[in-house]
C-alpha atoms as an extended CHARMM CRD file, in Angstrom:
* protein
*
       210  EXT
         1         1  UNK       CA           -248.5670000000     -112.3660000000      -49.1250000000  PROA      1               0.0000000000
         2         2  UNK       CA           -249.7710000000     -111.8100000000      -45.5920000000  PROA      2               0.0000000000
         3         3  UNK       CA           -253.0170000000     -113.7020000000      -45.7580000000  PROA      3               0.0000000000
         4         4  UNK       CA           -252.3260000000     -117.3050000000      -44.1200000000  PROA      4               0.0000000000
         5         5  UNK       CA           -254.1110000000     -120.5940000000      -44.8810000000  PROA      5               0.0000000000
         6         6  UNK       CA           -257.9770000000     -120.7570000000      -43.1780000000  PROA      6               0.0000000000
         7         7  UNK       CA           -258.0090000000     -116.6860000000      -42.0610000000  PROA      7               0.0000000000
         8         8  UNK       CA           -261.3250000000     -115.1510000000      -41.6810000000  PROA      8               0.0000000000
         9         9  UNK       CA           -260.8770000000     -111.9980000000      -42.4960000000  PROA      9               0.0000000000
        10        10  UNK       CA           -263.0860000000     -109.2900000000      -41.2750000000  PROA      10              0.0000000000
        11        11  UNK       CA           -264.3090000000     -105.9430000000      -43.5430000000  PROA      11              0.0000000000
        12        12  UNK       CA           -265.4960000000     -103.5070000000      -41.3880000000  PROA      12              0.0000000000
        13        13  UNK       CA           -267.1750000000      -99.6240000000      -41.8880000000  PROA      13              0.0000000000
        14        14  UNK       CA           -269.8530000000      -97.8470000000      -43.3760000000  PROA      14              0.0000000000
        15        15  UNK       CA           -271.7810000000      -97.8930000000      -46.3900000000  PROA      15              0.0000000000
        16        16  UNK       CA           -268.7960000000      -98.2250000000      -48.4960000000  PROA      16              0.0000000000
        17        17  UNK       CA           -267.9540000000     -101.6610000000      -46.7810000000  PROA      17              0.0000000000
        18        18  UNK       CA           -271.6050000000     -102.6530000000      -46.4260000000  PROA      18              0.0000000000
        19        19  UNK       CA           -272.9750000000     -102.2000000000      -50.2150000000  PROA      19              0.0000000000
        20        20  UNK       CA           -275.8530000000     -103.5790000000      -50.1820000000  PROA      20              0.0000000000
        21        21  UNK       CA           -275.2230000000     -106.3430000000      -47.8410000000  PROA      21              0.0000000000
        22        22  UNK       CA           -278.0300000000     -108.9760000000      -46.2770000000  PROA      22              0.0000000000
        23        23  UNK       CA           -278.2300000000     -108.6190000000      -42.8100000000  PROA      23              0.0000000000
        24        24  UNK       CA           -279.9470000000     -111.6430000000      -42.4940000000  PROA      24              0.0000000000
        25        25  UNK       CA           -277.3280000000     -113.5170000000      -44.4780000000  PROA      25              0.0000000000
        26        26  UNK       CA           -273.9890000000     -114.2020000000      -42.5000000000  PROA      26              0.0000000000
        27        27  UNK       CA           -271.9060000000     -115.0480000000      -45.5650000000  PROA      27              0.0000000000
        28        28  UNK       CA           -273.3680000000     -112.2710000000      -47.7240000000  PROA      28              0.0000000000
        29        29  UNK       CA           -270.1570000000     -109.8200000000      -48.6910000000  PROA      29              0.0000000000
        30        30  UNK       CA           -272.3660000000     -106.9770000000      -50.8020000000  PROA      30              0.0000000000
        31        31  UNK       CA           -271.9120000000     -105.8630000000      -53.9160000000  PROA      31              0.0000000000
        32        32  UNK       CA           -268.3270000000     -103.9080000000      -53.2160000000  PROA      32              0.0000000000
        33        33  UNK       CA           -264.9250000000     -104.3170000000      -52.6750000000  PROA      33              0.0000000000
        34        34  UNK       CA           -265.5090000000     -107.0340000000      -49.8110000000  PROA      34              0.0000000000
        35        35  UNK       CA           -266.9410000000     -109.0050000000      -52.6050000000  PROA      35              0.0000000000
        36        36  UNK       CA           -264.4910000000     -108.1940000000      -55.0180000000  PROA      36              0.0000000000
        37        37  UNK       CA           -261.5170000000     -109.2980000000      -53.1770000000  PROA      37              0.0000000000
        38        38  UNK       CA           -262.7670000000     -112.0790000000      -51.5830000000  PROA      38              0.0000000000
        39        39  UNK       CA           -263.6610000000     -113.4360000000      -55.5300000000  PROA      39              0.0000000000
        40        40  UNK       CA           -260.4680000000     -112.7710000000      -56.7710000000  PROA      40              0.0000000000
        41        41  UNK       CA           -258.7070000000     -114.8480000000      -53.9770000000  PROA      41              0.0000000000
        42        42  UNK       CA           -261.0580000000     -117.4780000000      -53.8830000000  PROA      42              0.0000000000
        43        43  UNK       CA           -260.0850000000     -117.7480000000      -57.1850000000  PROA      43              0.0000000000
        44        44  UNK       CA           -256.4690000000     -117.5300000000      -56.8620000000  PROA      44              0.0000000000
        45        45  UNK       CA           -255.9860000000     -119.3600000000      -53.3550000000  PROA      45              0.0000000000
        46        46  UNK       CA           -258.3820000000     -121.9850000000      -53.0390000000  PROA      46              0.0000000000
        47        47  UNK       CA           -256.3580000000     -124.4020000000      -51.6570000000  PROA      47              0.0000000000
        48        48  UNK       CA           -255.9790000000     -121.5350000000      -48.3950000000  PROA      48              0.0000000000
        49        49  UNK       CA           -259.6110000000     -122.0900000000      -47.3210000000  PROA      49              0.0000000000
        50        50  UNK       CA           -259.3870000000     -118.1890000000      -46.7050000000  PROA      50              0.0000000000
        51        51  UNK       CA           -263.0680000000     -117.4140000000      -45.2800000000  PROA      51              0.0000000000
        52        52  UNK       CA           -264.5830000000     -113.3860000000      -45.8110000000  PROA      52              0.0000000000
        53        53  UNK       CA           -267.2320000000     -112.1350000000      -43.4400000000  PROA      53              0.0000000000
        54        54  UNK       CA           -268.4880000000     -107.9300000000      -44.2900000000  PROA      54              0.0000000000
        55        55  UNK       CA           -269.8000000000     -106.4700000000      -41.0540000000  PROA      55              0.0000000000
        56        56  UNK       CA           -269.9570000000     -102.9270000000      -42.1720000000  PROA      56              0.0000000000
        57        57  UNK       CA           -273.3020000000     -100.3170000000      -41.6890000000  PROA      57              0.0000000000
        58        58  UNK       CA           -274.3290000000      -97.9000000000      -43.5470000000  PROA      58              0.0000000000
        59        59  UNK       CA           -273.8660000000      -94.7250000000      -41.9930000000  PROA      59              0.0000000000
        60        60  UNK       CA           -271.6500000000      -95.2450000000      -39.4100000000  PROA      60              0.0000000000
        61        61  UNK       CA           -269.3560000000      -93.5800000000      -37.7410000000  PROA      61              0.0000000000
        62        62  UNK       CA           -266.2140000000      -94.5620000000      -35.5380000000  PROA      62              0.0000000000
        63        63  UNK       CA           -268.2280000000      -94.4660000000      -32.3480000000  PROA      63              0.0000000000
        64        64  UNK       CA           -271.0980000000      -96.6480000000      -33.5650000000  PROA      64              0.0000000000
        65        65  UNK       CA           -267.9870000000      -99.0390000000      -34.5520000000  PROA      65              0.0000000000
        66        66  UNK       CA           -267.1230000000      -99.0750000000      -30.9300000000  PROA      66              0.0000000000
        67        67  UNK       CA           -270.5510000000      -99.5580000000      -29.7600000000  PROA      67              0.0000000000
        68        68  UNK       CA           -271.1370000000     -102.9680000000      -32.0490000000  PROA      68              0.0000000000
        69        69  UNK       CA           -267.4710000000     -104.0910000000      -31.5850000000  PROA      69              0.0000000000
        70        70  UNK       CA           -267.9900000000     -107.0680000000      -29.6340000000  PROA      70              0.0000000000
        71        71  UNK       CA           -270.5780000000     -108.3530000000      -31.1730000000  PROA      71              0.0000000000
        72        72  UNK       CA           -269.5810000000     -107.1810000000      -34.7880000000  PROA      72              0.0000000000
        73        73  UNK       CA           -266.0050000000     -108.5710000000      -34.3060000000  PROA      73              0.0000000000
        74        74  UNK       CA           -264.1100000000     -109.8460000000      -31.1040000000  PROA      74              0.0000000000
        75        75  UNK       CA           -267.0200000000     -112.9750000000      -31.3280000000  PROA      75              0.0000000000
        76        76  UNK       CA           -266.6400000000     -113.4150000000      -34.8870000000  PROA      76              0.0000000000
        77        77  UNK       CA           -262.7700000000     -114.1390000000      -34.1510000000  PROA      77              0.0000000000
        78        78  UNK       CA           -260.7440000000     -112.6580000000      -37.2780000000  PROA      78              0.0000000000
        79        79  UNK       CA           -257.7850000000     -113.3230000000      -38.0390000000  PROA      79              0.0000000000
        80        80  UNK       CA           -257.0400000000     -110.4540000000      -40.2830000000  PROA      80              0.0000000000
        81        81  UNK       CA           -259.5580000000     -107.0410000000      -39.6500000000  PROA      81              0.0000000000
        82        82  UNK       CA           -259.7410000000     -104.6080000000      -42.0290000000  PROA      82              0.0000000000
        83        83  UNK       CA           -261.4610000000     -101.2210000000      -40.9650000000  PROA      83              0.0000000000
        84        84  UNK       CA           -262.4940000000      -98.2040000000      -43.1960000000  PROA      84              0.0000000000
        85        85  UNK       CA           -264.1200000000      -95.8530000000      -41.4990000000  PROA      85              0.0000000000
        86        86  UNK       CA           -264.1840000000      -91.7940000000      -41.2440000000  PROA      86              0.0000000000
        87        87  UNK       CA           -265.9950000000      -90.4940000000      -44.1000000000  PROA      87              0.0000000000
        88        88  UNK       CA           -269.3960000000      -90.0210000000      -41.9460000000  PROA      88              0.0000000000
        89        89  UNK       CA           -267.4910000000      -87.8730000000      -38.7770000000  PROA      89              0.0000000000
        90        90  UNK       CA           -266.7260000000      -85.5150000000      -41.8150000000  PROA      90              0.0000000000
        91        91  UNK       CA           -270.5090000000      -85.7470000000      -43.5090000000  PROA      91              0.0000000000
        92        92  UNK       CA           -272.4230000000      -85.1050000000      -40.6850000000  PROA      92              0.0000000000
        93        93  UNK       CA           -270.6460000000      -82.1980000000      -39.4690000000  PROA      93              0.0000000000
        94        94  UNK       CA           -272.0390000000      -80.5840000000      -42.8810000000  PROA      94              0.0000000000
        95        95  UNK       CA           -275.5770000000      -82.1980000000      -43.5970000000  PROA      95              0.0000000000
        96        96  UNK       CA           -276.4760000000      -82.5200000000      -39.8420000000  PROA      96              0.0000000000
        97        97  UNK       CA           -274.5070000000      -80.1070000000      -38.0390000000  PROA      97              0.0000000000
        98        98  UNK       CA           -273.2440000000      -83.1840000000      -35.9790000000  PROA      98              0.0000000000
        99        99  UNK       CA           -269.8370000000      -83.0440000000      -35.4300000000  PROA      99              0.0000000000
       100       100  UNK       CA           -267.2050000000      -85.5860000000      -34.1510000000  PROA      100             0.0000000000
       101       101  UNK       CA           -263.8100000000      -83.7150000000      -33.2830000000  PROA      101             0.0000000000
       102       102  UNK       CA           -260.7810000000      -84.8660000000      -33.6910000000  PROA      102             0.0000000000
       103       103  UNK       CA           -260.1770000000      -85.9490000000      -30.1340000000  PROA      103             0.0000000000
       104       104  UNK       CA           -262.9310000000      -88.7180000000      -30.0290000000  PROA      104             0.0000000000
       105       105  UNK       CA           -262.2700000000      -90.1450000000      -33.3230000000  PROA      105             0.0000000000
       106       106  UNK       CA           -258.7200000000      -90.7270000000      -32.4610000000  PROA      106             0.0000000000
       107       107  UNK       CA           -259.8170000000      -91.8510000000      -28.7490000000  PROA      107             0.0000000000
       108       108  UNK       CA           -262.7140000000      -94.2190000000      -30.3240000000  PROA      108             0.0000000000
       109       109  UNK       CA           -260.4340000000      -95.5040000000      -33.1450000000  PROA      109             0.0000000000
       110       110  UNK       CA           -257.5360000000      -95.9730000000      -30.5870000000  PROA      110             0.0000000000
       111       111  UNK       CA           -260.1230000000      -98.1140000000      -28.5730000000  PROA      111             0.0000000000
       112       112  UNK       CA           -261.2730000000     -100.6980000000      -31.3400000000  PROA      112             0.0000000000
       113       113  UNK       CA           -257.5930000000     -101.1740000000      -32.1730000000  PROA      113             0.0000000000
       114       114  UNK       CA           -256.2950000000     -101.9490000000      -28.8260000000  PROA      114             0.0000000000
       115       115  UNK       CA           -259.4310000000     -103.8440000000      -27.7190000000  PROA      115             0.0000000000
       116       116  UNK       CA           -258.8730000000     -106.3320000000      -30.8300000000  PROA      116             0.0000000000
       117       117  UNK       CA           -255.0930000000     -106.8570000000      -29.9480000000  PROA      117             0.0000000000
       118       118  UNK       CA           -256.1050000000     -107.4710000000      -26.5240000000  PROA      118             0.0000000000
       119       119  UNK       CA           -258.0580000000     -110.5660000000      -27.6090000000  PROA      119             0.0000000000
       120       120  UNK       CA           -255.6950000000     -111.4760000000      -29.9650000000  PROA      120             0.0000000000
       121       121  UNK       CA           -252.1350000000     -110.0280000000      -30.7530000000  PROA      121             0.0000000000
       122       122  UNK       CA           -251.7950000000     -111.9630000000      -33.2540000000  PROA      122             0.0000000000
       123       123  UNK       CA           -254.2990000000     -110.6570000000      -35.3900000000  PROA      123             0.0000000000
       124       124  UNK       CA           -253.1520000000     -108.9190000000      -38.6830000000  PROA      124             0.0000000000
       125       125  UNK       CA           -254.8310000000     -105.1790000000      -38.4790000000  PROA      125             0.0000000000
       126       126  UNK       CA           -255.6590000000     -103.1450000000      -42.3110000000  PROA      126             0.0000000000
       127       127  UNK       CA           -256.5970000000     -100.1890000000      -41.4940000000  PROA      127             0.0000000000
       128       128  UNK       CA           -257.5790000000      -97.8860000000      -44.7910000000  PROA      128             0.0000000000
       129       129  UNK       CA           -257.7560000000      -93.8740000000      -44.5990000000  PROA      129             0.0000000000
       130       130  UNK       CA           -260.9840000000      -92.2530000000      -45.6960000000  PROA      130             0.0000000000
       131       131  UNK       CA           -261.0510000000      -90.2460000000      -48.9680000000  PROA      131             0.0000000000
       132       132  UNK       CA           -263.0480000000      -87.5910000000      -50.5850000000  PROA      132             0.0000000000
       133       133  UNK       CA           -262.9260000000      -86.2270000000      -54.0600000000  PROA      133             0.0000000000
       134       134  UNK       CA           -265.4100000000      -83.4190000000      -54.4810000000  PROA      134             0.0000000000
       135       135  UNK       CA           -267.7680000000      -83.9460000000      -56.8700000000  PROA      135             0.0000000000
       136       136  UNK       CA           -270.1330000000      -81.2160000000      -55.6960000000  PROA      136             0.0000000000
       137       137  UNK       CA           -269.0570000000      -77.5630000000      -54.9040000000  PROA      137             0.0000000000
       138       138  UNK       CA           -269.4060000000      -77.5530000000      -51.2880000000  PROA      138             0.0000000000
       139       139  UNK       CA           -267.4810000000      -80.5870000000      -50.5890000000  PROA      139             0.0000000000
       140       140  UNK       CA           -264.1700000000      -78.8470000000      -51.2830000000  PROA      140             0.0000000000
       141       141  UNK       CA           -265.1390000000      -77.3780000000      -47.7670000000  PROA      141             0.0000000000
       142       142  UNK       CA           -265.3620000000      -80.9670000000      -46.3190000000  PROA      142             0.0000000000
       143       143  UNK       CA           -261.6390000000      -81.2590000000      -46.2460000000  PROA      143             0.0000000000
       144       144  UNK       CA           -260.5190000000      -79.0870000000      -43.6870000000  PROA      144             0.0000000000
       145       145  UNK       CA           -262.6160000000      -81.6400000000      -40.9290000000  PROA      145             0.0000000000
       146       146  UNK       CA           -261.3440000000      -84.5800000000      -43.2190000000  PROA      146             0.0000000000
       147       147  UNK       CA           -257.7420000000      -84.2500000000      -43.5950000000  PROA      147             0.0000000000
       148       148  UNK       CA           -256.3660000000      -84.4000000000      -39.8240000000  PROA      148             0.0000000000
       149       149  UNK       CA           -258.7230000000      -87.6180000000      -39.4330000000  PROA      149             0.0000000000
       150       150  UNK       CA           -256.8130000000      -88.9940000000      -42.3940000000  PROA      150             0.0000000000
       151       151  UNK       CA           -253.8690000000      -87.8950000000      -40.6840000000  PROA      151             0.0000000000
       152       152  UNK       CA           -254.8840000000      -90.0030000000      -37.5230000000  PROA      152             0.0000000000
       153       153  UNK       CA           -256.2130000000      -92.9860000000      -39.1090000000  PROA      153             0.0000000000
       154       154  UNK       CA           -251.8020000000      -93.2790000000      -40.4810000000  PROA      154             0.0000000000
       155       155  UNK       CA           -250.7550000000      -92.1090000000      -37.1120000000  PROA      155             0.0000000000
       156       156  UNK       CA           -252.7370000000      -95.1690000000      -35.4590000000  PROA      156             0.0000000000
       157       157  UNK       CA           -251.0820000000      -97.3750000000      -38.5310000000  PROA      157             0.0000000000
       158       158  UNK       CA           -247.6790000000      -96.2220000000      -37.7820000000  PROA      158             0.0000000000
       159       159  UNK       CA           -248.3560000000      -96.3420000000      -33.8410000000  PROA      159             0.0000000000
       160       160  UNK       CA           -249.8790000000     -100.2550000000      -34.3180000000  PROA      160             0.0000000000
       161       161  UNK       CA           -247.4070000000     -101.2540000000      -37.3360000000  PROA      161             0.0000000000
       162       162  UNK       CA           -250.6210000000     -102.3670000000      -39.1530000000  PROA      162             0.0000000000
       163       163  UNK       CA           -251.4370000000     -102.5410000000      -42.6320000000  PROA      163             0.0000000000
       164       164  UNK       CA           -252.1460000000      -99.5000000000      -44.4810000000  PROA      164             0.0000000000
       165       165  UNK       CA           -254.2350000000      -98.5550000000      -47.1990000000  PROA      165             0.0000000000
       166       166  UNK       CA           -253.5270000000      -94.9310000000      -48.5490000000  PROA      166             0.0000000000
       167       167  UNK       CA           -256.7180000000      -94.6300000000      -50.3950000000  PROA      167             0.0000000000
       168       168  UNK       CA           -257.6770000000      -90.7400000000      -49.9860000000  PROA      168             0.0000000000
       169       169  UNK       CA           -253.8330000000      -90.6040000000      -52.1770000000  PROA      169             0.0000000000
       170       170  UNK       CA           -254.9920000000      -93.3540000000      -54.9410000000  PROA      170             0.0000000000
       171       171  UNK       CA           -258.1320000000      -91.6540000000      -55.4520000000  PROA      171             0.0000000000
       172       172  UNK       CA           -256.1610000000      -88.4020000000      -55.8180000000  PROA      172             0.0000000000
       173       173  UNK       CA           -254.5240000000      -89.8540000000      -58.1540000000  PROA      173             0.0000000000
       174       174  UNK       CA           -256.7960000000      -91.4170000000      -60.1790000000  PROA      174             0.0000000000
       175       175  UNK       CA           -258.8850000000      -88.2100000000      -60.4330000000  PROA      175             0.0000000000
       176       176  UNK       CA           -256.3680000000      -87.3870000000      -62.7600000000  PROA      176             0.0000000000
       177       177  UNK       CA           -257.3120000000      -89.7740000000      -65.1350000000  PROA      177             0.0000000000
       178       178  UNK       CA           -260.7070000000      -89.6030000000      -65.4600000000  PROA      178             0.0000000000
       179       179  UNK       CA           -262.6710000000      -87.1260000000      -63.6800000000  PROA      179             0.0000000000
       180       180  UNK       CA           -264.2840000000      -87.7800000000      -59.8010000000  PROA      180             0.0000000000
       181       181  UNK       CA           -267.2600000000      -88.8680000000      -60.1630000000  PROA      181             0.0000000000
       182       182  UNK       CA           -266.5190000000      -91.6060000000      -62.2640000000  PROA      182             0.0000000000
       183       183  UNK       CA           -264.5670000000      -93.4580000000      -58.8890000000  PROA      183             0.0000000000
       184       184  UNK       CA           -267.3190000000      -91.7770000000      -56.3530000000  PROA      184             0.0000000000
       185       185  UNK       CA           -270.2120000000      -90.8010000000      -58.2280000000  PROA      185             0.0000000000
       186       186  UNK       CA           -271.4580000000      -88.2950000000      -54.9910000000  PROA      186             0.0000000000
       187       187  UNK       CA           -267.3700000000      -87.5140000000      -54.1120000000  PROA      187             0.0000000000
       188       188  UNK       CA           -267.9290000000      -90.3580000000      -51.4780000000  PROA      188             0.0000000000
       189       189  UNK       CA           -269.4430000000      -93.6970000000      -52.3040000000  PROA      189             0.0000000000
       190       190  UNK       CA           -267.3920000000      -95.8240000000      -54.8830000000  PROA      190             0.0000000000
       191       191  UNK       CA           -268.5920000000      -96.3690000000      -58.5840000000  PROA      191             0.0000000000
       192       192  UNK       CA           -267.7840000000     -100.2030000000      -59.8700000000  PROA      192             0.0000000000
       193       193  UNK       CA           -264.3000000000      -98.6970000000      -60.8270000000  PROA      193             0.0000000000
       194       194  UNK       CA           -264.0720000000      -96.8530000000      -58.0120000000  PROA      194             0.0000000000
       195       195  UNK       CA           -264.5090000000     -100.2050000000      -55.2610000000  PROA      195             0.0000000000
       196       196  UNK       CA           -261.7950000000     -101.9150000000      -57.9230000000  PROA      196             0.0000000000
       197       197  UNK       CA           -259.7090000000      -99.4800000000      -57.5820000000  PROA      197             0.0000000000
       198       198  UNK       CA           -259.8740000000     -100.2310000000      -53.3660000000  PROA      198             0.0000000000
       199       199  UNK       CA           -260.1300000000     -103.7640000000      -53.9740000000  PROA      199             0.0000000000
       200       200  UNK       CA           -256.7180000000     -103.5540000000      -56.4170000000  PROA      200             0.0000000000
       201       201  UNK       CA           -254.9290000000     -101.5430000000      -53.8950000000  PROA      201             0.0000000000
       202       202  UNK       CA           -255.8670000000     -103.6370000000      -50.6420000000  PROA      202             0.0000000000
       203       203  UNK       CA           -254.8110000000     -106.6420000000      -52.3550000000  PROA      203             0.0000000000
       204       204  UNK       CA           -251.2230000000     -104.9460000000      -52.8880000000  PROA      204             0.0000000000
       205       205  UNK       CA           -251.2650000000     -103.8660000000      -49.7000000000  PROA      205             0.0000000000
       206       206  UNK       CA           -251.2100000000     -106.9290000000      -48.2610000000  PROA      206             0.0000000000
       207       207  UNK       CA           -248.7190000000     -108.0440000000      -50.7680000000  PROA      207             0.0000000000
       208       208  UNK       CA           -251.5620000000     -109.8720000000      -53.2710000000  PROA      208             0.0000000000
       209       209  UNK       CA           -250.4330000000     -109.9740000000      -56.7470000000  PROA      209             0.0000000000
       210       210  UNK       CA           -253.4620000000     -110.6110000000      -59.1310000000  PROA      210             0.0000000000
C-alpha cells in the first residue's frame, strides 16, 4: 500500500473529479470516485488518519489546472496528488472549435508535475489517462485528438515514475461487458458503476486491496 499514515491526498480535474462538489465546503469530496475511495479507506484504515480534499472543476482543461495550481494545490500541501485531466482538450476541439494541441498539453501537464516536485519531492504523484467510449456516433471521431494525449499523460508517468492509472484500457474493457453507456452515460462522464470502476482500479493502483 503506498498511502502512509496522516496523507492528504489531493483529487484533482474536471467534472469527473468534481461531481457535484460544494465549493463553499472544504471537506466536501462530491458524489464520485473522490468520495468513493476516500469511504472505503476510511473504512478500512482508520487508524491512518488519511485526510481527502477534491479540488477538481468542471470543465477544465490542463491549462486552467495550471492557472489555479497554487492555490488549488502547492498551499493545500498533499502528500499524495492525483490528477485526471484531458477529456475537455479533446471536447472542445469538437463542440467549440477550441483546440489544445498536443504541444501545450504536454508543456502545461509537464509544468504542474514538475512545479509540485519542486515543492515537495517527496510527494507521491497518480496521474490517470483520460478515456472515451463513444456512446454517440460522432465521438468515434474524438479519438484521433484523444489518443496521443493519452499517450502523453503515460509518457509523463514513465518520465516522473508516478503512479498510473490506465483507465481509457479498463473502460475498454469493460465495454465488453455491458455496453458504454452504462460506465459513461454521454461516452464521457462516469455512471455510479462507471466512478466504481475508477475508484476500484485507483485503489489497486496504489496497491489497496478492498
Amino acid at each position: 500500500m503506498l498511502l502512509k499514515d496522516n496523507d492528504l491526498v489531493l483529487f484533482q480535474g474536471d467534472s469527473i473529479t468534481d461531481c457535484g462538489r460544494d465549493y463553499s465546503n472544504f471537506e466536501d469530496l462530491g458524489h464520485g470516485y473522490p468520495f468513493l475511495i476516500s469511504s472505503w479507506l476510511s473504512f478500512l484504515y482508520p487508524e491512518k488518519g488519511i485526510r481527502f480534499v477534491n479540488r477538481g472543476i468542471s470543465g477544465d482543461r490542463v491549462r486552467d489546472l495550471k492557472r489555479r495550481w497554487y492555490e488549488d494545490s502547492v498551499i493545500l500541501k498533499p502528500s499524495v496528488v492525483s490528477i485526471l485531466v484531458g477529456i475537455n482538450d479533446t471536447w472542445r476541439k469538437y463542440d467549440s472549435n477550441d483546440s489544445t494541441n498536443l504541444e501545450d498539453f504536454e508543456k502545461d501537464y509537464r509544468y504542474i508535475i514538475q512545479r509540485t516536485l519542486e515543492e515537495n519531492n517527496d510527494i507521491r504523484l497518480v496521474l490517470c489517462e483520460p478515456f472515451l467510449l463513444p456512446v454517440f456516433p460522432d465521438q468515434e471521431r474524438w479519438r484521433e485528438d484523444l489518443d496521443p494525449k493519452i499517450q502523453v499523460v503515460r509518457k509523463l508517468a514513465r518520465e516522473f515514475n508516478t503512479v498510473f492509472v490506465p483507465l481509457d484500457g479498463i473502460f475498454a474493457r469493460a465495454s465488453t461487458i455491458k455496453e458504454p453507456s452504462y460506465w459513461l452515460y454521454d461516452g464521457v462522464h462516469p455512471t455510479p458503476a462507471g466512478h466504481a470502476l475508477i475508484a476500484k482500479a485507483w485503489m489497486e493502483s496504489l496497491k489497496i486491496d478492498i
